[in-house]
C-alpha angles and dihedrals in degrees: 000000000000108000092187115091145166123258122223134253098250086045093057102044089051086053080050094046092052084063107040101032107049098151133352081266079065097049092042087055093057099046090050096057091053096057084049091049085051089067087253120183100171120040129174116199113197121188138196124197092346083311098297086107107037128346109189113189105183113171137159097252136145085271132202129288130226089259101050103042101081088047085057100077101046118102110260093015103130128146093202106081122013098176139045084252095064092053100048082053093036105165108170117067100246119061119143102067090237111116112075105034078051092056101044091049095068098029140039109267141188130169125195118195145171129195128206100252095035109109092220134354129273129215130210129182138191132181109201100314103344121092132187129214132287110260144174119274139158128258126144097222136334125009138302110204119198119195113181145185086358109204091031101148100024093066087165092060084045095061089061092066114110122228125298091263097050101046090049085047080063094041089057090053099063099034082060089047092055096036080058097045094052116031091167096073132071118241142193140181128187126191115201087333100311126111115253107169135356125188127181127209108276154130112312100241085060096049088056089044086053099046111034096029134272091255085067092043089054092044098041126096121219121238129210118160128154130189139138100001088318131114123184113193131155137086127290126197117243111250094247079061085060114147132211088239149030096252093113096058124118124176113179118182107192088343092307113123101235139177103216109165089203094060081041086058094056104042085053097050094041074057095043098100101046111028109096114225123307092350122131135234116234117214156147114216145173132197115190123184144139102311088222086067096058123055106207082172087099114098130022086232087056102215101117130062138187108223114207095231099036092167094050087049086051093048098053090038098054094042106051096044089042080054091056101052091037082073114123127254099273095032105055097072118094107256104233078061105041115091089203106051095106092051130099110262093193117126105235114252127278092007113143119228119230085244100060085047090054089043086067100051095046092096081084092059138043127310098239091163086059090050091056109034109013091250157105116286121231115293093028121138091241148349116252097258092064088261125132118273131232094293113243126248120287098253096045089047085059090059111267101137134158115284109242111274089003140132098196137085104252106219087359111150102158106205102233136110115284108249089248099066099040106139119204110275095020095091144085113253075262102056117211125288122262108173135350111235115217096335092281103069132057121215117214136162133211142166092284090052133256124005120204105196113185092219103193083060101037089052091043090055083046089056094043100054084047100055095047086051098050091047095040082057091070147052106273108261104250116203104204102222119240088238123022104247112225128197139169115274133189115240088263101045089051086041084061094059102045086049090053087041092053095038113134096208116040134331111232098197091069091039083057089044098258129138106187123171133200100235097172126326095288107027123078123188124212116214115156128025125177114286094242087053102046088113088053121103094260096199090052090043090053110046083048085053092047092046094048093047094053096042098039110009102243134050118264091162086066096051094043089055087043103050098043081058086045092043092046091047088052092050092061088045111057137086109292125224125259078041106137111222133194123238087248091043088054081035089066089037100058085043089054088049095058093054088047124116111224096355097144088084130024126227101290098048096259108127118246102208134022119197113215106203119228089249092057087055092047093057089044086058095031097238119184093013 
C-alpha cells in the first residue's frame, strides 16, 4: 500500500500560509504591494483589534476585472510574470501569485474591485476554502480588500499571536517601511477607527522627515552615488544621531525593504571609524540596479534577496557611503541646513596647521613613521636613504621655529580676522578660538554662536586619518617570517588562493601584504604578512583575510586589525590634556579640523566639538522674556 499521497488544496494553501502570513503585519505587506503594482496613488489602511479582527486595504488602482477576480484568489495565479524570463527580471513587488489565496485560506476574505473600463464593480468572497461567485457591487474606482477573523479555522496558529498592541506595532511597521519606499503615493492607517498616520504625496526628503522625525532628517546626510549600472541614493544619520538599536534602518533594493546582510556588512563597516561601541547607524537607503542581477525569488517573504555580483554591491555600497561620512567638518552638513554653505572654505594664507606645529616637535616621541615604513616622519631632516624629507611649512621654513622648551609660535602673527570682531559670514564652519577651558577643552565662536571642541580627541583623529593616508599611499610593507608557518585549510579556503595565485590582474593577498603559498589540497603555508601585523597570530589573520576576500571582496579583517594599531599609534600621539595651548596654536587646530576627513568623531566614535546656538544661550539666560 502506497504510503505517498497527495495533499489537498486547503491543506496546501494553509502550509503556504504558514510562510507567507506569518502575522496580520504579513498580510498587510502584501496587500499593500498589490495596490502599488496596480499603479495606487491614494491607500487607506484600516485595523481591529491590531488587524487580527478585520484588515481593509482600498486604493485607486487599475483594479480587477470580472474575469479575473475568481482567478485572484487561486494559488500561482499572477498576472506579473508568465514566463521563467520574467522571473528571473522580475520588476513589481509582487510576483508568485501567493498572497492572496494564502490569505484567504486561513481568514474570511471579500474583495471588492473595480476596473477602468468595467461599468460598474464586482465583489467575491471566500471563508477558509469556500468561495462564493463573483457578483455586482458597487465601488467608484480600484479595489477594497477585507480580511477578517485571520487564523479562523487554524485556532492553534492563532494562539501564537501576540497581543493587540504588539501585532499593530507590526502593522505600523510595515505601513512606515512602505510610506518611506514610495513617497509618491498618499497613505493612510487607522487603528479601531482612529487616525494613526497620514501622509500626502509629496518630495522624499519630506516623506523621511515625516516618518522617521524631523531630528534624524536634520542630522541625516544625502546620498547620491552612481557607478556600473548602480545607482545608491537616500539619507544617512550622522554618527553623533547613533541609536541603541536597529529600529531606524531602511534597505530598499528597486524599491523592495530588504534585509541583506551583505549590504549590512558594508554599511557597518562604512560606520566602523566613527560609531562608538555597540552603538547603531540610522538610514534610509535605495539601491537601484538591473532587476536580472538580483533574485528576489528567496524567500517566500521576499525580503531578502541573492545579487549575482555580491563583491562588486559591497564595494559601491561601502564607498560611497564611506565618501559621505569622510566629508570634512563644514561640509558635511546639507546644505539647505548648514549656516555656512555660501562661505569660502579656503584656509588663509600662510597660516600654519596644528599638525605641522605637532610634526616639529615629534623628535621628543616615538618615531611611529619609522615604525611603518622604515623612515623618517614627517619633518624630519632626511629620509634614511640620504634623500630629501616631507619639507616643512612655509613659516616654519623662514625661520619661525619653536623656541627651546617652549609651547608658543616664536614671530607667529597669523593674518586673519581676531575672534572679537568676527562679523556673520566672515568665518571658517570652525569659527576662531577665544579661551582654553581646564587645559582639555577649546573655546571658539562662530556665526551660529559658541563651539566646545574636545582637543586631545579632535588631534588624535587628525593624527589618525594621517597616518592611514600616508600608509594607504603605499604598497603594504610585507615582513617575510623566519618559517613558513602551515596549517590545515578546507577545499575553498586553499581554491582562493590559487585563484588569487593565477589572477591576471593583480593578486590581493601581496597588496595586503600577504605571501601565501598552496602546500597540498588541503595545506596552505603563510609566509609573509604585512610588516604592522608580524605579532599578530598569522594563521588566524589569514583565514579572516581569506574569508573576507571570498565573501566581500576585500579584506576588512585586515583594515580592522590595521587601523586599532594606527589608532592606538594616534592616541599616544596626540595632544595630551592639562597642555596649555596658545590662541594661534587652537586657531591651527580648528583649521586642521575642517580639512579633516571624518573629524566629527575620534577613533573610538565619541564626537570631538558641539556647537551651542545663540539661541540656545539666550534661553539658558532668559533673554527677551
Amino acid at each position: 500500500m502506497s504510503t505517498i499521497r497527495l495533499l489537498p488544496d486547503q491543506l496546501i494553501s494553509q502550509i503556504a500560509a504558514g510562510e507567507v502570513v506569518e502575522r496580520p503585519a504579513s498580510a498587510l505587506k502584501e496587500l499593500l504591494e498589490n495596490s502599488l503594482d496596480a499603479g495606487s496613488t491614494d491607500i487607506s489602511v484600516a485595523l481591529l483589534q491590531g488587524g487580527v479582527k478585520q484588515l481593509r486595504v482600498a486604493d485607486n488602482g487599475s483594479g480587477i476585472s470580472q474575469d479575473d477576480l475568481a482567478l485572484a484568489l487561486t494559488r500561482h495565479a499572477t498576472s506579473k510574470i508568465a514566463t521563467l524570463d520574467d522571473l528571473e527580471a522580475v520588476a513589481s513587488l509582487g510576483f508568485r501569485g501567493e498572497a492572496l489565496a494564502s490569505i484567504a485560506s486561513v481568514s474570511r476574505t471579500q474583495i471588492i474591485s473595480r476596473a477602468a473600463s468595467a461599468r460598474h464593480a464586482w465583489r467575491i468572497s471566500s471563508e477558509g476554502s469556500q468561495i462564493t461567485p463573483v457578483e455586482p457591487a458597487a465601488l467608484d474606482a480600484g479595489t477594497i480588500v477585507e480580511v477578517s477573523d485571520l487564523y479562523f479555522n487554524t485556532p492553534a496558529r492563532r494562539k501564537f499571536l501576540k497581543t493587540e498592541a504588539t501585532e499593530f506595532g507590526h502593522c505600523d511597521d510595515a505601513f512606515q517601511r512602505i510610506a518611506l519606499a514610495r513617497p509618491d503615493v498618499s497613505l493612510m492607517l487607522q487603528h479601531n477607527g482612529r487616525a494613526v498616520s497620514r501622509y500626502q504625496a509629496g518630495p522624499a526628503a519630506r516623506r523621511v522627515a515625516e516618518v522617521l522625525g524631523q531630528e534624524f532628517a536634520d542630522q541625516a546626510l544625502s546620498i547620491e552615488e552612481s557607478a556600473a549600472g548602480l545607482r545608491l541614493w537616500g539619507m544617512a544619520a550622522k554618527p553623533t544621531y547613533q541609536r541603541s538599536s536597529r529600529d531606524s534602518q531602511y534597505v530598499y533594493v528597486n524599491g523592495r525593504f530588504v534585509r541583506d546582510k551583505l549590504i549590512a556588512h558594508a554599511i557597518r563597516q562604512a560606520y566602523q571609524d566613527v560609531l562608538h561601541h555597540d552603538r547603531h547607524p540610522a538610514f534610509v537607503l535605495f539601491l537601484e540596479l538591473d532587476p536580472a542581477l538580483v533574485d528576489v525569488n528567496v524567500h517566500p517573504a521576499k525580503t531578502e534577496v541573492r545579487f549575482r555580483d555580491g563583491q562588486s554591491i559591497h564595494r559601491f555600497v561601502f564607498h560611497a557611503l564611506h565618501k559621505v561620512l569622510a566629508t570634512p567638518v563644514g561640509t558635511a552638513t546639507p546644505a539647505s541646513h548648514n549656516p555656512f554653505a555660501s562661505q569660502p572654505q579656503n584656509q588663509p594664507p600662510n597660516y600654519p596647521t596644528f599638525q605641522s606645529r605637532m610634526d616639529l616637535q615629534a623628535a621628543q616621541r616615538p618615531d611611529f613613521y619609522q615604525v611603518l615604513f622604515g623612515a623618517s616622519q614627517p619633518g624630519s631632516a632626511a629620509q634614511a636613504d640620504g634623500a630629501p624629507a616631507w619639507s616643512a611649512p612655509p613659516d616654519y621654513a623662514a625661520g619661525k621655529e619653536l623656541s627651546a622648551g617652549s609651547t608658543a609660535f616664536t614671530g607667529f602673527a597669523p593674518s586673519v580676522t581676531p575672534a572679537s570682531t568676527l562679523q556673520p559670514g566672515s568665518e571658517f564652519p570652525m569659527g576662531f578660538a577665544i579661551a582654553q577651558l581646564h587645559g582639555v577643552y577649546v573655546l571658539a565662536q562662530n556665526s551660529a554662536g559658541l563651539i566646545v571642541v574636545d582637543m586631545h580627541a579632535a588631534h588624535e583623529r587628525i593624527m589618525y586619518e594621517r597616518l592611514k593616508s600616508a600608509l594607504d599611499d603605499d604598497r603594504v610593507p610585507m615582513q617575510p617570517l623566519l618559517l613558513p608557518v602551515s596549517f590545515h585549510a578546507d577545499r575553498i579556503e586553499v581554491a582562493s588562493v590559487e585563484e588569487q595565485l593565477n589572477s591576471v590582474q593583480s593578486n590581493e593577498l601581496q597588496q595586503l601584504g600577504f605571501d601565501i603559498a598552496v602546500l597540498s589540497p588541503t595545506t596552505l603555508a603563510v609566509r609573509a604578512v604585512p610588516a604592522m601585523l608580524q605579532d599578530a597570530d598569522a594563521v588566524a589573520l589569514a583565514r579572516d583575510v581569506l574569508r573576507d576576500l571570498r565573501e566581500y571582496g576585500a579584506s576588512r579583517a585586515l583594515t580592522e586589525r590595521r587601523n586599532e594599531l594606527l589608532g592606538t599609534m594616534a592616541c599616544h600621539a596626540a595632544v595630551r590634556a592639562n597642555r596649555s595651548l596658545t590662541i594661534p596654536e587652537m586657531n591651527a587646530l580648528l583649521r586642521d579640523m575642517e580639512t579633516t576627513e571624518r573629524s566629527g568623531q575620534c577613533n573610538h566614535g565619541r564626537p570631538t566639538w558641539f556647537q551651542v546656538s545663540m539661541s540656545e544661550l539666550d534661553k539658558m539666560f532668559m533673554r527677551g522674556k
